[in-house]
C-alpha positions as CSV (number, residue, x, y, z in Angstrom):
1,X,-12.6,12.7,13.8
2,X,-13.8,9.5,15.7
3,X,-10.7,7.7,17.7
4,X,-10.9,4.4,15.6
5,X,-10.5,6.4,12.5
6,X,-7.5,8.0,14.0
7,X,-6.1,5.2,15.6
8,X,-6.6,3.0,12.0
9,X,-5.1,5.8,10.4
10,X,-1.9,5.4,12.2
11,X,-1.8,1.6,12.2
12,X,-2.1,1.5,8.7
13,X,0.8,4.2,8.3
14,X,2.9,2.3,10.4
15,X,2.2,-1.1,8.6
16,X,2.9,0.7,5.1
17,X,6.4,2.0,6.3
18,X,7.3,-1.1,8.5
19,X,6.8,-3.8,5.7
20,X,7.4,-1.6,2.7
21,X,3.6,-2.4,1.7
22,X,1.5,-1.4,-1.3
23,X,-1.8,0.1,-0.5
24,X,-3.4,-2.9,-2.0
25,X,-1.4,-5.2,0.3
26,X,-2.3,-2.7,3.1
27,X,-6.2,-2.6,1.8
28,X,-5.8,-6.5,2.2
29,X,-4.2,-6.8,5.7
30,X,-6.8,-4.4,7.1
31,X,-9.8,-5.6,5.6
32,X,-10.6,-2.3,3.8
33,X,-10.7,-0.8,0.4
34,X,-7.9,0.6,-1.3
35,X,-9.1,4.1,-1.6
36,X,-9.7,4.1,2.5
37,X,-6.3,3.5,2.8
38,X,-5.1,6.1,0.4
39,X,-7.5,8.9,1.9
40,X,-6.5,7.6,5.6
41,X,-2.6,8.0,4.5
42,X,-2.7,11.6,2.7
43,X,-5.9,13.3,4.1
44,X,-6.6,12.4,7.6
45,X,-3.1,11.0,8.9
46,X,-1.8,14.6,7.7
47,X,-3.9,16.2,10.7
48,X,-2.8,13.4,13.1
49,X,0.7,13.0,12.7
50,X,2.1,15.1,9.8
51,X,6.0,13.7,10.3
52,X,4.4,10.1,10.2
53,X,2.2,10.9,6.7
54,X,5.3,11.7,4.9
55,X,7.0,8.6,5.9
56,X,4.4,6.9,4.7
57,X,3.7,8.9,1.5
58,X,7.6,8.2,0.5
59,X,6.9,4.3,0.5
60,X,3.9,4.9,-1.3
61,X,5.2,7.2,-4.0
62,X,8.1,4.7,-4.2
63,X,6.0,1.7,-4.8
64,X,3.7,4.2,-7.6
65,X,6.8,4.6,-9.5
66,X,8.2,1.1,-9.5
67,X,4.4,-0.6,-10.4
68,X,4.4,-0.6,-14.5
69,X,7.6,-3.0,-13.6
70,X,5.8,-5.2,-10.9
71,X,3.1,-5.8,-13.6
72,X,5.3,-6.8,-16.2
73,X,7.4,-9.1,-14.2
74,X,4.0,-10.5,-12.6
75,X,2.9,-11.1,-16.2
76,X,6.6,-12.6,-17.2
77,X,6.1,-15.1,-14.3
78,X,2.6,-15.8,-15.7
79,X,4.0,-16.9,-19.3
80,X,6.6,-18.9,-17.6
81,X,4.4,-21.2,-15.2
82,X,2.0,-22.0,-18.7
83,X,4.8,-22.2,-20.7
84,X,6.1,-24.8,-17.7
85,X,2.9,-26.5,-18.0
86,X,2.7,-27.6,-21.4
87,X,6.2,-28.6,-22.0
């Protein structure tokens, strides 16, 4: 495995665990696709630094579980601004 790949792989680990960040918000902050992230998290950092992929994996399974309520709130908000606007 290249050393950039390695080194990214870590980076983004360490981002995910230190601000508690979504692998979209992660994708995002590292200018890369979503799926990168997920295969650099599971796959790759696994061979790197094995103690550091489950760290990660626990925020990530974490934020899987709690998304069906992020969407609903995000749509709640949604409803609230129009319904704002056109009182």
């Amino acid at each position: 495995m290249k050393d950039y790949i390695e080194e990214r792989a870590i980076n983004i680990a360490t981002y995910i665990i230190d601000y508690n960040a979504t692998v979209r918000q992660t994708a995002k902050e590292f200018g890369i696709s979503k799926s990168t992230v997920h295969k650099d998290v599971t796959d790759r950092l696994m061979e790197i630094n094995p103690n550091l992929a489950k760290e990660a994996r626990k925020v990530l399974d974490v934020n899987k579980s709690e998304r069906h309520i992020r969407g609903g709130l995000a749509t709640r908000e949604k409803y609230i601004h129009l319904h704002q606007l056109q009182v």
